[in-house]
C-alpha positions as MATLAB code, in Angstrom:
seq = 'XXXXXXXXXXXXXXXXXXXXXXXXXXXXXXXXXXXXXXXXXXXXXXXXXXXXXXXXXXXXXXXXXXXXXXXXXXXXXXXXXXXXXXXXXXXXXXXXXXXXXXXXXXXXXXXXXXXXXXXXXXXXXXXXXXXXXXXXXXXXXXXXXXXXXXXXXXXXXXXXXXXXXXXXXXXXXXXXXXXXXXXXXXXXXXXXXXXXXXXXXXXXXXXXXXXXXXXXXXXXXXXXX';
ca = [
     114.877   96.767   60.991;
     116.482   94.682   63.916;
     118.692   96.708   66.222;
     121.682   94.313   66.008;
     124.253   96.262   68.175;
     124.331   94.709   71.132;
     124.772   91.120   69.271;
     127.552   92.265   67.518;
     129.706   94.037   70.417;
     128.935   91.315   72.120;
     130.990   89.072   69.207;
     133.754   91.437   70.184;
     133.736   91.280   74.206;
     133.341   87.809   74.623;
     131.365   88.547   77.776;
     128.329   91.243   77.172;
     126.660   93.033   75.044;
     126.755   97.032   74.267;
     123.013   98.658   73.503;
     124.810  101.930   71.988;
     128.207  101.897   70.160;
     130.390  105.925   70.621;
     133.421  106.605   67.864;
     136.016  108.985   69.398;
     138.362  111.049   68.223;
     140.505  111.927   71.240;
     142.373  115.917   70.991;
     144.162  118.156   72.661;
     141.875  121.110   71.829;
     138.974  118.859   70.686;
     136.999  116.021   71.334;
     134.576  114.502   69.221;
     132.139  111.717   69.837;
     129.277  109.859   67.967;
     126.625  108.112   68.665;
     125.820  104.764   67.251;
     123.614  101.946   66.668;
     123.641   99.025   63.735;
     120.960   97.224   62.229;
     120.364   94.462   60.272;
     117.928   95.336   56.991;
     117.647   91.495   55.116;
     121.164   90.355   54.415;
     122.566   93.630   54.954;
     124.032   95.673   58.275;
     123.318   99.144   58.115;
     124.247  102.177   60.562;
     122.289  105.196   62.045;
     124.088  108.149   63.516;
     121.684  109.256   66.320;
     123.940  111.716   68.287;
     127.589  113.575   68.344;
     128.975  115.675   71.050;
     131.889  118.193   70.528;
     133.984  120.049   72.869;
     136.346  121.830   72.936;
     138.988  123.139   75.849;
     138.131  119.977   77.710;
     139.908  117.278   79.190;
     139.495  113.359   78.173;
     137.777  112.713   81.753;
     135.709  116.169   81.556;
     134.654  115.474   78.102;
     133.509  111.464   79.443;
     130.754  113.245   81.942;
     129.452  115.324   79.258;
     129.267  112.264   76.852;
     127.544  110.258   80.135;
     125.145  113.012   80.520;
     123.900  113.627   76.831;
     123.690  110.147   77.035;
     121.738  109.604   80.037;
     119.496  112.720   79.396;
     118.285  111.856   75.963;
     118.077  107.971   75.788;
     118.088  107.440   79.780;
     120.923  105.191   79.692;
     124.264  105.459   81.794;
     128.009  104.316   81.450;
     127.498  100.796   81.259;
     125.533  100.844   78.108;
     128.252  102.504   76.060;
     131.087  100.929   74.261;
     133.289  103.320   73.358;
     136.158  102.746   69.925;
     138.399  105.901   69.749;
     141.747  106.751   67.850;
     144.201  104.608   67.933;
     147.064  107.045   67.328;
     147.136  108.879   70.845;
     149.990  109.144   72.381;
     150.648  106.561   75.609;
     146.994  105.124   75.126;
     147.741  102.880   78.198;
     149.079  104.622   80.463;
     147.608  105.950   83.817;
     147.146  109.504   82.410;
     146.302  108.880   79.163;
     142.677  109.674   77.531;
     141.521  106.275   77.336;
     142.683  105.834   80.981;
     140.406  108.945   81.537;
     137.243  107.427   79.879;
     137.651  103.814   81.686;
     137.737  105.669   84.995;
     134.687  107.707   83.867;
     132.971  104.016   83.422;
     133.220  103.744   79.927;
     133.942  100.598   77.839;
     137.332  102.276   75.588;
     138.984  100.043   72.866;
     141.131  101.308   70.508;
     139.603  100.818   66.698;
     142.653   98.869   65.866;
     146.237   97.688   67.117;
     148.491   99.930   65.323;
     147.914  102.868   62.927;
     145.010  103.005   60.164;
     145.545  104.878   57.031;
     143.254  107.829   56.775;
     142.719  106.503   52.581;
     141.816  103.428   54.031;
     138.741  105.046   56.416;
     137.687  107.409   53.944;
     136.898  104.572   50.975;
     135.557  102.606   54.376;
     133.055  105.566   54.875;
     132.713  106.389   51.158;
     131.466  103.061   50.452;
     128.541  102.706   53.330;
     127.211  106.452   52.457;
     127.042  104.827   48.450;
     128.931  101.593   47.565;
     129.502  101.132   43.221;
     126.043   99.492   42.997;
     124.415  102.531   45.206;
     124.174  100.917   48.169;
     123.898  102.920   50.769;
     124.546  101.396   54.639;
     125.044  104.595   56.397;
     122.287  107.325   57.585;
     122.227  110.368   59.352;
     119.067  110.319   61.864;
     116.360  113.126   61.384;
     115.041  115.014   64.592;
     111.334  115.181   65.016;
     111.485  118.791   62.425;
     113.345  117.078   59.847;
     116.870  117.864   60.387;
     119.761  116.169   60.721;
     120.855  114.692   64.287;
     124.273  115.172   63.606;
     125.083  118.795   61.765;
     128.788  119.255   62.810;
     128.955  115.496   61.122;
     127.496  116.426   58.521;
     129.528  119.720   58.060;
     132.379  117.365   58.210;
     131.239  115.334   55.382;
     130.935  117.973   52.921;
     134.537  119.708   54.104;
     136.350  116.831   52.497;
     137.629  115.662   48.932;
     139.465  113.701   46.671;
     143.410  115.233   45.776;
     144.599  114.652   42.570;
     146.966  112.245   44.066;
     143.963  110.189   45.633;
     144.798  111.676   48.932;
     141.547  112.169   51.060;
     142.014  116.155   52.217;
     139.562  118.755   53.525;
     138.301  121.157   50.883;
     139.215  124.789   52.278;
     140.110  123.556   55.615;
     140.961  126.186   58.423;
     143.035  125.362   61.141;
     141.194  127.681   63.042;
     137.883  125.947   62.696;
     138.709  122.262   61.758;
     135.666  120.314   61.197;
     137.405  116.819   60.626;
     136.872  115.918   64.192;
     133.361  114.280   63.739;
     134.044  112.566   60.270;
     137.185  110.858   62.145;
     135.089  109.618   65.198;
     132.581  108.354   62.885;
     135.340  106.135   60.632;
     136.673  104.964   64.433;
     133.503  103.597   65.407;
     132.993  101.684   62.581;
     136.803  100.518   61.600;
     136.028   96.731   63.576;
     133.526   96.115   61.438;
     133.211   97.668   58.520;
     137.469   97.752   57.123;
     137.889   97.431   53.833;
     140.201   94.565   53.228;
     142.895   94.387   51.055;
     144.978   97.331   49.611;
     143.407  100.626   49.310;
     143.237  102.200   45.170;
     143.027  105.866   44.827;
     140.714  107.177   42.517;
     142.183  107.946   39.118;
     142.988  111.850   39.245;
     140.904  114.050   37.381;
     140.811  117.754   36.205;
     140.450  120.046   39.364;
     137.286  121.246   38.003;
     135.623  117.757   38.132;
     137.842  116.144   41.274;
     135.349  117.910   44.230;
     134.488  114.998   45.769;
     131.182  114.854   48.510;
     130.096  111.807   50.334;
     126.196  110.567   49.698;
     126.037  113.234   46.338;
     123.098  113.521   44.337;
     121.183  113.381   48.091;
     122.277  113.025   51.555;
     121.275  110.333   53.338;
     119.460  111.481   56.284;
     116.661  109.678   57.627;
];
C-alpha cells in the first residue's frame, strides 16, 4: 500500500503536504487525539489508526506538548509534520484563548473538520461504513503493536460503547458520565469528516426489537491489523 497522506492534505493546504494526519476532540475535562495516516490499496483509500492520546485535567496548550512528544518519541517527527482536524463545535474557536488558538501556538497545523456543525448520525454512518460498507468493505483498521494488540484500546473501547436507538439515534450503550469513553470515537470521525462525509441526507436504520438493535462497529471481527 502507498502512504497517500501527505498528497492528499496537501489537496487541502494548497501549499504543503502533512506526513501524519491527528483528529481532535477538544474538552473541558478531556482531550482526545488520534493518530492517522491514509493509503491508497488499488482504487480504494483506506485508513490506519496508529496512535491516540487521552488526557484528562489538561489544558488545550498542555495537552499540544504531550501530543508533540508522543509524537516525536515514537515516530521521531515534530510539530510541523502534524495536521491537526478537531471539533468544530467549541466554543470561540478563533479567538486568542480558544483551544485551537492553543494548538497553533504549540506549532500545530488546527482546522476545524467543517464550517458549521456536523450531525453526530451523519459521522457515525461515516465511520460505520469504512469499518464495513453494505458490500463488506472495510477501509478502516486499527494498527497491531509488535504482540498483537491493538494500537488504539481506549478507541477501540469507544467503538464497542456505542449503538443504534430505536429511533436511529447513534447513543452509547451503558454510558457513564463518570467514565465517558466517546472521546476517541469522536476524534476519530473529526479526522476523517474532509474526506470521507457521506453526502446527501443521512437514513436511520429501520428500528428493531431491543433484543436485536445492539449495534457494534466491524462485528463478526474487528478490524485490527
Amino acid at each position: 500500500r502507498q502512504d497517500v497522506t501527505e498528497q492528499l492534505t496537501f489537496e487541502r493546504t494548497g501549499d504543503k503536504g502533512y506526513p501524519w494526519i491527528i483528529g481532535h476532540d477538544f474538552g473541558w475535562q478531556v482531550n482526545a487525539s488520534v493518530v492517522m495516516k491514509a493509503f491508497a490499496d488499488g482504487n480504494d483509500r483506506v485508513w490506519f489508526v496508529f496512535d491516540e492520546l487521552l488526557t484528562r485535567g489538561l489544558s488545550a496548550a498542555e495537552h499540544a506538548r504531550e501530543l508533540i512528544a508522543l509524537m516525536r518519541k515514537r515516530y521521531q517527527v515534530g510539530a510541523e509534520s502534524l495536521y491537526v482536524i478537531g471539533d468544530p463545535h467549541t466554543n470561540k474557536p478563533d479567538t486568542d484563548d480558544s483551544d485551537y488558538a492553543q494548538f497553533r501556538k504549540a506549532g500545530l497545523k488546527t482546522i476545524k473538520a467543517k464550517h458549521g456543525n456536523i450531525d453526530v448520525k451523519h459521522r457515525f454512518s461515516m465511520v460505520n461504513a469504512l469499518l464495513r460498507d453494505a458490500a463488506g468493505r472495510r477501509r478502516l483498521f486499527v494498527a497491531r503493536d509488535a504482540n498483537g494488540h491493538p494500537r488504539c484500546p481506549k478507541l477501540v473501547e469507544s467503538f464497542k460503547s456505542y449503538c443504534y436507538s430505536p429511533n436511529g439515534k447513534p447513543e452509547q450503550y451503558g454510558k457513564d458520565s463518570r467514565r465517558d469513553p466517546s472521546h476517541p470515537t469522536d476524534a476519530l470521525g473529526y479526522g476523517l469528516f474532509p474526506w470521507e462525509r457521506i453526502r446527501g441526507a443521512f437514513q436511520p436504520p429501520p428500528a428493531v426489537e431491543e433484543t436485536a438493535r445492539r449495534w457494534r462497529p466491524g462485528m463478526g471481527g474487528f478490524p485490527v491489523q
